[in-house]
C-alpha positions as MATLAB code, in Angstrom:
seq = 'XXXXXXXXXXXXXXXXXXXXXXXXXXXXXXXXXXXXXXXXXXXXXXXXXXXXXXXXXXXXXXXXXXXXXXXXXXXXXXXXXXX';
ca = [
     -44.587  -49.499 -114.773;
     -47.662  -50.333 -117.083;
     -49.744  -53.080 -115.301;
     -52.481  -55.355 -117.009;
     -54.494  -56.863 -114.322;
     -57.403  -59.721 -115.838;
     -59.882  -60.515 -113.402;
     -62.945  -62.373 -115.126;
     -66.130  -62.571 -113.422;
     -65.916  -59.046 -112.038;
     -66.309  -55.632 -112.907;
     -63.706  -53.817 -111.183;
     -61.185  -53.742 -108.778;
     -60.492  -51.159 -106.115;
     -57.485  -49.065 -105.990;
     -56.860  -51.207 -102.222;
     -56.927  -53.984 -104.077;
     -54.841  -53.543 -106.768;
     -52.213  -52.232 -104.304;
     -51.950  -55.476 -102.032;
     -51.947  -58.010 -105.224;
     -48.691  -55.520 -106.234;
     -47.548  -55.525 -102.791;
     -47.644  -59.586 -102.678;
     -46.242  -60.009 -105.989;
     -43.026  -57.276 -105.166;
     -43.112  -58.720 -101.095;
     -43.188  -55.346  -99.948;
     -46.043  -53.760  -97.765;
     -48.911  -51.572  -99.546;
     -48.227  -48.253  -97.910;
     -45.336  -48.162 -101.020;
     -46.692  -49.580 -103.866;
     -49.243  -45.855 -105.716;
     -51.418  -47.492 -108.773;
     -53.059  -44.892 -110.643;
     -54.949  -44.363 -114.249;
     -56.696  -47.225 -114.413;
     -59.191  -47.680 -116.923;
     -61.324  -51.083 -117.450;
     -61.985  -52.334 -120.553;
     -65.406  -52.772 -122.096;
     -67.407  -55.587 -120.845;
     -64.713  -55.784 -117.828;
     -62.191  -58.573 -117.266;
     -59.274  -56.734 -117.801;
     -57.971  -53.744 -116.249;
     -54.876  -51.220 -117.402;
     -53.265  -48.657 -115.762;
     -49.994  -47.558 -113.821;
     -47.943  -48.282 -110.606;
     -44.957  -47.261 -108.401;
     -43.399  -48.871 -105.868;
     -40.913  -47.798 -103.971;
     -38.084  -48.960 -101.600;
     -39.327  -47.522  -98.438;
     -41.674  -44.753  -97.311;
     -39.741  -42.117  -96.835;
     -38.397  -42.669 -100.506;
     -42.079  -42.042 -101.494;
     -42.714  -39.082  -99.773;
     -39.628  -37.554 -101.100;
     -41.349  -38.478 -105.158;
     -43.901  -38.708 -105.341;
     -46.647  -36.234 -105.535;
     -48.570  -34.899 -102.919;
     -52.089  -35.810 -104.310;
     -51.173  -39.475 -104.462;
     -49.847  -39.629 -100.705;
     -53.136  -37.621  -99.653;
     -55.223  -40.622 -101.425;
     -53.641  -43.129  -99.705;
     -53.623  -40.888  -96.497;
     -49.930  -40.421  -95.968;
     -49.953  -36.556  -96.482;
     -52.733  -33.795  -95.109;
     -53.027  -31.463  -97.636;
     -53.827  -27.809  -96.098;
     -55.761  -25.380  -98.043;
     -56.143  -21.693  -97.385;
     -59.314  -20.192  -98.451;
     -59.743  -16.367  -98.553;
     -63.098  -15.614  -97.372;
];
């Protein structure tokens, strides 16, 4: 979904915070609600960008993609480097 957050007086918001207002408004819990690609508007007070949120958990770990659960530290991503 496309959200449109307005928050006057401030700059930005963090990603944290933008998750529980989304977690309120749905009454579900943060760890399933992902907002990403959000860009503020000039001079600030209003903020667009995107969100998921999902039924349960496990639901999300079966989506959604693996960079977005590491953000929100519900995935370790493991890297091999060849030395």
């Amino acid at each position: 979904m496309v959200v449109d957050i307005l928050h006057p007086g401030r700059c930005v918001l963090s990603r944290n915070e933008i998750r529980e207002k989304l977690a309120k408004t749905y009454k579900t819990s943060p760890d399933v609600v992902f907002a990403y690609g959000f860009r503020t508007q000039f001079g600030g007070g209003k903020s667009t960008g995107f969100a998921l949120v999902y039924d349960s958990l496990d639901h999300a770990k079966k989506f959604e993609m693996k960079y977005r659960l590491a953000r929100v530290r519900q995935c370790i991503i493991k890297r091999n480097f060849v030395e």
